[in-house]
C-alpha positions as CSV (number, residue, x, y, z in Angstrom):
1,X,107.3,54.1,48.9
2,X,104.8,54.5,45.8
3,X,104.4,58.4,45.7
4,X,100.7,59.1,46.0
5,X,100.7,60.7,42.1
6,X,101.2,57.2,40.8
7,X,98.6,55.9,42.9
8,X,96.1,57.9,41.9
9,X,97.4,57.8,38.1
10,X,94.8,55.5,35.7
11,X,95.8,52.2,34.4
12,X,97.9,53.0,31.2
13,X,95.1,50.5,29.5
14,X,92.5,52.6,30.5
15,X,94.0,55.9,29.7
16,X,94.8,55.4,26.2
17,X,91.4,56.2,25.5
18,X,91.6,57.9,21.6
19,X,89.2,60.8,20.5
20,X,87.2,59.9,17.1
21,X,85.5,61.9,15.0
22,X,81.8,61.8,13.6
23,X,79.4,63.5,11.4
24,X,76.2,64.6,13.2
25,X,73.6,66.6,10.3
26,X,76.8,67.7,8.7
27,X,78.9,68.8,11.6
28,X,82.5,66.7,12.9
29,X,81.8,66.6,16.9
30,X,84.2,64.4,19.1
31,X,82.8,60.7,20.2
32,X,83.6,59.9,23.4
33,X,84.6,57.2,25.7
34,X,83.9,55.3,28.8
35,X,85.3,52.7,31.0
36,X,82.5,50.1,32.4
37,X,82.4,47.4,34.6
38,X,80.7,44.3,34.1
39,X,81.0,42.8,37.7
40,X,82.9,43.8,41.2
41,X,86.1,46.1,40.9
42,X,89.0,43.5,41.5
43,X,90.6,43.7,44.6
44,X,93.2,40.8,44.0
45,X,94.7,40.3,47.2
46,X,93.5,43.1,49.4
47,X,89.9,41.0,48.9
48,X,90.6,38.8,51.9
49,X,91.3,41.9,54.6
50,X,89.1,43.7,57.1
51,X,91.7,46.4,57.6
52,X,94.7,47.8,55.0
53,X,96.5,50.7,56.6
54,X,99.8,52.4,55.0
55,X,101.2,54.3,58.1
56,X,99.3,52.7,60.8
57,X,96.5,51.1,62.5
58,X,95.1,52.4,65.6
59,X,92.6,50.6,68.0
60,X,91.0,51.6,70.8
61,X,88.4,49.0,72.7
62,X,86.9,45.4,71.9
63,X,86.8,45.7,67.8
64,X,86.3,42.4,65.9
65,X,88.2,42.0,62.4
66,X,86.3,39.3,60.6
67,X,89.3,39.0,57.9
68,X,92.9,40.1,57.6
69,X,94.4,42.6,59.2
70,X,97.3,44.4,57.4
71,X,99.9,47.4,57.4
72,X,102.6,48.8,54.5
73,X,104.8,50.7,54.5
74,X,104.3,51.7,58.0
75,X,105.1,49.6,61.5
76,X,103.1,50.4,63.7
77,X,99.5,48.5,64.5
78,X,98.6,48.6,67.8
79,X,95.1,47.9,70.1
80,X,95.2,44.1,69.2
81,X,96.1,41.5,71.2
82,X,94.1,40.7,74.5
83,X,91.3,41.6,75.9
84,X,90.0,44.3,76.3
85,X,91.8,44.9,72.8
86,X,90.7,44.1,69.5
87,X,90.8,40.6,67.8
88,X,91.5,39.2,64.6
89,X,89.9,36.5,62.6
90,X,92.3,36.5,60.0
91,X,95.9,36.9,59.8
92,X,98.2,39.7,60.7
93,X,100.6,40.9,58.0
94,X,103.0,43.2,59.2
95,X,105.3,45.2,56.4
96,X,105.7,41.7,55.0
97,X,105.2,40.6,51.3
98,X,101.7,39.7,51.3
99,X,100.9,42.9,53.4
100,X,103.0,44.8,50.5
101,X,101.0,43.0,47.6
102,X,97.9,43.9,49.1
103,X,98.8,47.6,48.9
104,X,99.6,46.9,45.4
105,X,96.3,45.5,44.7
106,X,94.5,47.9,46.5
107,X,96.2,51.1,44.1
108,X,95.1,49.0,41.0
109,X,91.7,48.8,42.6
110,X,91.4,52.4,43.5
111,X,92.4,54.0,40.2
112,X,89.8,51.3,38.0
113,X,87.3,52.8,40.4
114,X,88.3,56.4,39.8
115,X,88.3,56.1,35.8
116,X,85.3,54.5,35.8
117,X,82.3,56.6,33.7
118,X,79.9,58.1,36.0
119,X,76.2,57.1,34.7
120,X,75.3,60.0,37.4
121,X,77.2,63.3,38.3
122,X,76.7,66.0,41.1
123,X,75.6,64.1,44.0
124,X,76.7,65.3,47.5
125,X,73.2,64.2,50.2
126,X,72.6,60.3,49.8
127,X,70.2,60.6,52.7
128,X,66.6,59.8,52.0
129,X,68.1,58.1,48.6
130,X,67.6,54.9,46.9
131,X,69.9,54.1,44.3
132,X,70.0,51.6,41.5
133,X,73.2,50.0,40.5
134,X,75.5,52.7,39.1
135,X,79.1,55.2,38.8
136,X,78.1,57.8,41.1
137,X,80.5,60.7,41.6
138,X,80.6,64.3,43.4
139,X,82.9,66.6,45.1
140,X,81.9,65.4,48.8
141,X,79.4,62.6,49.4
142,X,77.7,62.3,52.7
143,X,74.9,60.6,54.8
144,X,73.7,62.8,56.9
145,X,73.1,61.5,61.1
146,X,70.3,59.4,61.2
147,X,70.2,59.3,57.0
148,X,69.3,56.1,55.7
149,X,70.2,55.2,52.1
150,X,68.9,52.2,50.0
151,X,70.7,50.3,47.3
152,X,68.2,48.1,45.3
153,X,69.4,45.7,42.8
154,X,69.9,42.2,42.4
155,X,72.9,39.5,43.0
156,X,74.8,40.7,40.4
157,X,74.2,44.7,41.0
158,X,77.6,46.9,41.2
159,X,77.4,50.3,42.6
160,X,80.7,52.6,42.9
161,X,80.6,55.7,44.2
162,X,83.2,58.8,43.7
163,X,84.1,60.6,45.9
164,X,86.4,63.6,44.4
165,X,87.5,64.6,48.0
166,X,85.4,63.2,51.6
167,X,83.1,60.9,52.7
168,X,81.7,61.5,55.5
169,X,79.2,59.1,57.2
170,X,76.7,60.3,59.9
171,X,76.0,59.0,63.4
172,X,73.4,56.2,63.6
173,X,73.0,56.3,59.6
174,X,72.0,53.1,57.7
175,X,72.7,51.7,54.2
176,X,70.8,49.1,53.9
177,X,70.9,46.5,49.9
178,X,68.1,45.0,48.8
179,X,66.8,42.7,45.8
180,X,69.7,40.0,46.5
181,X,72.1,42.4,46.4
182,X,75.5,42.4,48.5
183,X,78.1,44.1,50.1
184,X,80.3,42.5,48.2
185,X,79.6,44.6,44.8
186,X,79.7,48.1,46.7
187,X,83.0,50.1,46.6
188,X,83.9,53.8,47.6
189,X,86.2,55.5,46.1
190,X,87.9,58.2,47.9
191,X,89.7,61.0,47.3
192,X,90.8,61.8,50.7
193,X,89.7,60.6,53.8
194,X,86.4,59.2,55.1
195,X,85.2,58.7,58.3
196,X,82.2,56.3,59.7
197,X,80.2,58.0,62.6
198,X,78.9,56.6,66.1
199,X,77.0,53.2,65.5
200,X,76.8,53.8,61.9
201,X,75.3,50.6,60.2
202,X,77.6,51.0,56.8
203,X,78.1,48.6,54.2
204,X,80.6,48.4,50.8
205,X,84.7,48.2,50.7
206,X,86.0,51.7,51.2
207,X,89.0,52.9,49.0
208,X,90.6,55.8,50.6
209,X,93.5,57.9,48.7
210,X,94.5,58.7,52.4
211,X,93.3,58.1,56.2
212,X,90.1,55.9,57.2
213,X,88.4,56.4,60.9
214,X,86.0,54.4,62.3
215,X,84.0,55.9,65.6
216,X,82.6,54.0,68.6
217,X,80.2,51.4,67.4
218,X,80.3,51.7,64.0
219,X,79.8,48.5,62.4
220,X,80.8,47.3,58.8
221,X,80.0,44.7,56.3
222,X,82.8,45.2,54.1
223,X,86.7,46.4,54.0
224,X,88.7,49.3,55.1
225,X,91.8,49.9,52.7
226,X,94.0,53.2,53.0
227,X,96.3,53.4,50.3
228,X,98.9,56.3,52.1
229,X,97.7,56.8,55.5
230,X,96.1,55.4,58.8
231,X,93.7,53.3,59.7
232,X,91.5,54.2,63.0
233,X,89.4,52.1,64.8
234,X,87.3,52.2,67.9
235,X,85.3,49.3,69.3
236,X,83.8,48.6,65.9
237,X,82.9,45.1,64.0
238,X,84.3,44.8,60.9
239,X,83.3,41.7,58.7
240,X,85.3,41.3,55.1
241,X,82.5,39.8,53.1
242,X,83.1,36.2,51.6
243,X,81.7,34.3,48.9
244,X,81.5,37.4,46.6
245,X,80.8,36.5,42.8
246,X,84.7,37.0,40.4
247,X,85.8,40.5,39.6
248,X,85.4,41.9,36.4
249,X,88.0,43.6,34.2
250,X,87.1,47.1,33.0
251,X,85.7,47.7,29.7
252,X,86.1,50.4,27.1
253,X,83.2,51.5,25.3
254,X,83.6,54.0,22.8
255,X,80.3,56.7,21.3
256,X,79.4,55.6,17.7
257,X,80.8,57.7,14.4
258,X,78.7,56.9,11.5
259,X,81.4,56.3,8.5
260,X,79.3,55.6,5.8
261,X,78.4,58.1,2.9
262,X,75.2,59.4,2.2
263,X,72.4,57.1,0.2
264,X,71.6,57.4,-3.3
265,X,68.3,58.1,-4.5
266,X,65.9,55.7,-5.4
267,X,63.4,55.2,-8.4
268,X,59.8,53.7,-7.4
269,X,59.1,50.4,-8.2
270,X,63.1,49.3,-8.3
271,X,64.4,47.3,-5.2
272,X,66.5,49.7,-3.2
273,X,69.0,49.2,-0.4
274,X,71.7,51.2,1.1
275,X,73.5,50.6,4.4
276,X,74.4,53.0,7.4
277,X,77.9,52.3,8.8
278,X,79.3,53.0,12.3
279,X,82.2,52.4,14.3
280,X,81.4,51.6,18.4
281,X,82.4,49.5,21.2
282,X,79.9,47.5,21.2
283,X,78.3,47.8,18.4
284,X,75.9,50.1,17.6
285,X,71.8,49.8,16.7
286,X,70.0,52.1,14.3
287,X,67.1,53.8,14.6
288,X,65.1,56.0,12.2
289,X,65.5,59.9,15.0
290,X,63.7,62.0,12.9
291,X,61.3,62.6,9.6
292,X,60.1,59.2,7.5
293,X,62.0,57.3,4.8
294,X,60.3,57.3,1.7
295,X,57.1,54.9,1.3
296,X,58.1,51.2,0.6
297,X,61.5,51.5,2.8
298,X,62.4,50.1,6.3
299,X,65.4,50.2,8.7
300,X,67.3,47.1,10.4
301,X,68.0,48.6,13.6
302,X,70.8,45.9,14.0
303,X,72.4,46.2,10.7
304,X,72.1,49.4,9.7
305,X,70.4,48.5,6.2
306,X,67.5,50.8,4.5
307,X,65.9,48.7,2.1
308,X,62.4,48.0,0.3
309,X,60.8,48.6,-3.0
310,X,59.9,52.5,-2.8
311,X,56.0,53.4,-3.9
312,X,55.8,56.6,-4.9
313,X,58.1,59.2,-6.2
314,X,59.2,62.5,-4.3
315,X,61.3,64.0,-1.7
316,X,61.9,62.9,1.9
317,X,64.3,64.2,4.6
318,X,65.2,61.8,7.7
319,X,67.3,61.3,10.1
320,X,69.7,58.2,11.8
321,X,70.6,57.7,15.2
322,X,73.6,55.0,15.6
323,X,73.9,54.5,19.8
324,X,75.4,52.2,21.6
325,X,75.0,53.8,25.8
326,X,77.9,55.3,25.0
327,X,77.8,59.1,25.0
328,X,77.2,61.0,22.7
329,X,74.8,59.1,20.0
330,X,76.2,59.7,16.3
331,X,73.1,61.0,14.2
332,X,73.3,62.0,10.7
333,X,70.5,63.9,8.9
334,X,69.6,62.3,5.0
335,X,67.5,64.0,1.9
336,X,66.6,61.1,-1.0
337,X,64.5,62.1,-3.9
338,X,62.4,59.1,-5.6
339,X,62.1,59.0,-8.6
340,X,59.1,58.4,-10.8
341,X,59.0,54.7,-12.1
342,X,60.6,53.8,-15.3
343,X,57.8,53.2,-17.7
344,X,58.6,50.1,-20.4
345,X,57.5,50.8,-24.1
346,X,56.6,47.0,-25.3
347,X,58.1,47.1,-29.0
348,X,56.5,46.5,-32.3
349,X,56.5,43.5,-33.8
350,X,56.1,43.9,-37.8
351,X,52.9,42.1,-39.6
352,X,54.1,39.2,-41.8
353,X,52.7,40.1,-45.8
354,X,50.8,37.2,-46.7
355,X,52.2,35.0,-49.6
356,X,49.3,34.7,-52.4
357,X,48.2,30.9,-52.6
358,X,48.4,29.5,-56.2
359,X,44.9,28.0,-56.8
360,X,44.9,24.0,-58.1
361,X,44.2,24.0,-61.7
362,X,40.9,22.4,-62.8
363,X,40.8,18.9,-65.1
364,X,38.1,19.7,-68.1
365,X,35.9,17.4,-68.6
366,X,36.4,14.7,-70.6
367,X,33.6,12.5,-73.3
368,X,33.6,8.9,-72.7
369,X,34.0,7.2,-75.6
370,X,30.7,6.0,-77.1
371,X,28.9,8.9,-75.3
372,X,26.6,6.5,-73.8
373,X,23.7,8.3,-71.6
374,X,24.0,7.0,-68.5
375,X,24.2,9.5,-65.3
376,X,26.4,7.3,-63.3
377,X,30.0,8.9,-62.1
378,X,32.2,9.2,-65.4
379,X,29.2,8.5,-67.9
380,X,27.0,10.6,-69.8
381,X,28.1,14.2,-71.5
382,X,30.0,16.4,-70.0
383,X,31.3,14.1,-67.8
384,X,34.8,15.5,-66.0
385,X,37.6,14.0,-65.2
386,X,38.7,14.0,-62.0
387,X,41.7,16.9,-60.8
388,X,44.6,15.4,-60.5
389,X,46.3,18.6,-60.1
390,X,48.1,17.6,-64.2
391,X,46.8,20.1,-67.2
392,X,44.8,17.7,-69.3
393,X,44.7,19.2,-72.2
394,X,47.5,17.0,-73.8
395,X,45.7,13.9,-73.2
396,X,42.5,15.4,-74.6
397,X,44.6,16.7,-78.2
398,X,46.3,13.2,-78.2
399,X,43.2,11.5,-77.8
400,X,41.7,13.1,-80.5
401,X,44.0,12.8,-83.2
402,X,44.1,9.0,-81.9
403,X,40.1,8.9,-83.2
404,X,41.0,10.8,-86.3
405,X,43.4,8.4,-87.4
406,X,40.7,5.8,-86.7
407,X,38.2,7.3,-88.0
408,X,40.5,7.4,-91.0
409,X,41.7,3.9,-91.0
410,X,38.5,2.2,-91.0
411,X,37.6,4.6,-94.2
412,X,40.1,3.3,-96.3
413,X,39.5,-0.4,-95.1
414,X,36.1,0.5,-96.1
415,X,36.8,1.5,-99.4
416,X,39.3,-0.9,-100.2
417,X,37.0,-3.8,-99.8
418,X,34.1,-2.7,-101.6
419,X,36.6,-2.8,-104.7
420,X,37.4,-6.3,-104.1
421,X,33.6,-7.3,-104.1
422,X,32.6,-8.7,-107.8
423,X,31.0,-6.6,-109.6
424,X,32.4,-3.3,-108.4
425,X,35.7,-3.2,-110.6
């Protein structure tokens, strides 16, 4: 036989549960974990009975088992079998295999249910109560006689309540689920025994650590599984609900720790960004928790990243918040100083000196020959010749000496024939 400190032990899986550290305004705190459920604890087998018992199961009157009917390690079931003893409308399983595997499944069941992470503590009265879905956990829960309790959600709405020691539900009490809600998604987790008063009207699969008893005409839409001790029953309808949506496997979440180091300062006017880093199952979201980061600069709460052109220089002290619904949030406090904007001296560019122009020499004029008196372009005195950018005081020196020796030529022809005239030798 299983010893009843295994039972209870938590899934290795979900024990190894490591401790981080994270910086929160400068001071190492430890993250924490928690185990979630994203669906129906998973009975395996034990979903298709009514009635689990370990040592026995004990009837007394006309109860109706709308499922299986089972017994490990113990022998002895007795109060079925003919009228006016209960029925079953399932199948009996005696200290056989199936019987035994249901047992199994039913310790797995009961310790995912136990390590689960309460999202509400220190309950006891649920009477008068109505309850979204949830982990809800106490010392010793109760309903009070003629309590009613409500359990609003929707189709896929889990709610597991723990029970550290007894439950204990009053005569004539109700639970009554709404929203499209079921029975199927309820579970109670005991750690002792529970017991179900006089025509209770109770709903959800009870996991007891030891003995389950059911009084006269309590009536139940869902299962009755005692892992280590008896099962007793007493003209009651039990119904084992069907048709209920697949189990989940737990989930580990684990509180953020910001990792990253601490931004640099930024200069207004310059692009900026710097990213805030942190570990998480899931992943966590940012959000700016305190003060206001410097004009110009925004946060991505999915991302983590601070960027933005900053606006104006000067100091400014915020805070982060990295969270995940994991407990605790990581949040780590930040002081950046802007600084003023880098100012750009345009250089000077150095004046060209201006390179003297060489003025275009001027043509004198020149004297037609036969210095006629005409005012027409090239005629008359003075007359210039035209620039032709050449100094023309060659041609006018040549020229000269060219009506010189002329001049001088005609003279002597001159001369020469008034000799050879008769009369002049």
């Amino acid at each position: 036989m299983v010893s009843t400190a295994t039972r209870r032990s938590t899934i290795m899986a979900l024990a190894a549960l490591g401790l981080a550290s994270t910086l929160t305004l400068g001071t190492l705190s430890a993250a924490s974990a928690a185990t979630v459920l994203d669906g129906p604890v998973n009975l395996g087998t034990a979903a298709t009975y009514g009635v689990l018992g370990a040592s026995t199961v004990t009837n007394t009157g006309p109860t109706i088992v709308n499922g299986d009917l089972g017994l490990y390690p113990g022998t002895s079931i007795t109060g079925f079998g003919g009228a006016p003893s209960g029925v079953v409308n399932g199948t009996v399983h005696a200290t056989d295999a199936a019987a035994t595997q249901a047992q199994s499944d039913t310790t797995t069941a009961y310790n995912v249910a136990a390590s689960l992470t309460p999202t509400t503590t220190g309950i006891s009265e649920l009477s008068g109560l109505s309850l979204t879905p949830g982990v809800y956990t106490g010392g010793a829960l109760a309903l009070s006689d003629n309590g009613a309790l409500t359990l609003a959600g929707s189709a896929n709405s889990v709610w597991v309540f723990q029970a550290a020691s007894t439950l204990t539900i009053g005569s004539a009490t109700r639970i009554t689920i709404t929203g499209g809600a079921s029975a199927c998604n309820v579970f109670w987790q005991v750690g002792s025994s529970a017991t179900i008063g006089t025509a209770a009207q109770f709903q959800g699969t009870v996991l007891a650590d030891q003995s389950i008893t059911a009084t006269t005409s309590a009536t139940i839409v869902g299962r009755l599984l005692a892992s280590n001790a008896a099962v007793t029953l007493d003209t009651n309808t039990i119904t084992a609900p069907t048709g209920c949506t697949p189990p989940a496997e737990p989930v580990v979440t684990v509180a953020p720790t910001i990792t990253s180091t601490a931004p640099a300062n930024p200069t207004a006017g310059t692009p900026y960004s710097h990213t805030v880093t942190a570990t998480g199952t899931p992943s966590p979201g940012y959000a700016v928790s305190s003060g206001t980061l410097p004009a110009g600069l925004t946060l991505d709460a999915t991302s983590g990243t601070i960027s933005g052109t900053p606006l104006t220089p000067g100091s400014s002290t915020f805070g982060v918040t990295a969270s995940n619904g994991t407990v605790p949030d990581a949040t780590v406090s930040y002081t950046v100083t802007t600084a003023p904007a880098v100012v750009v001296t345009p250089s000077q560019t150095p004046t060209a000196t201006p390179t003297p122009s060489t003025p275009a020499p001027t043509t004198p004029a020149v004297r037609q020959p036969g210095g006629g008196g005409g005012t027409g372009a090239g005629s008359g005195p003075g007359t210039m010749l035209a620039e032709t950018g050449t100094d023309a005081t060659p041609i006018i020196v040549f020229g000269s000496l060219v009506l010189l020796a002329g001049a001088a030529l005609v003279t002597v022809v001159g001369i020469r024939r008034r000799r050879q005239r008769p009369g002049n030798e």
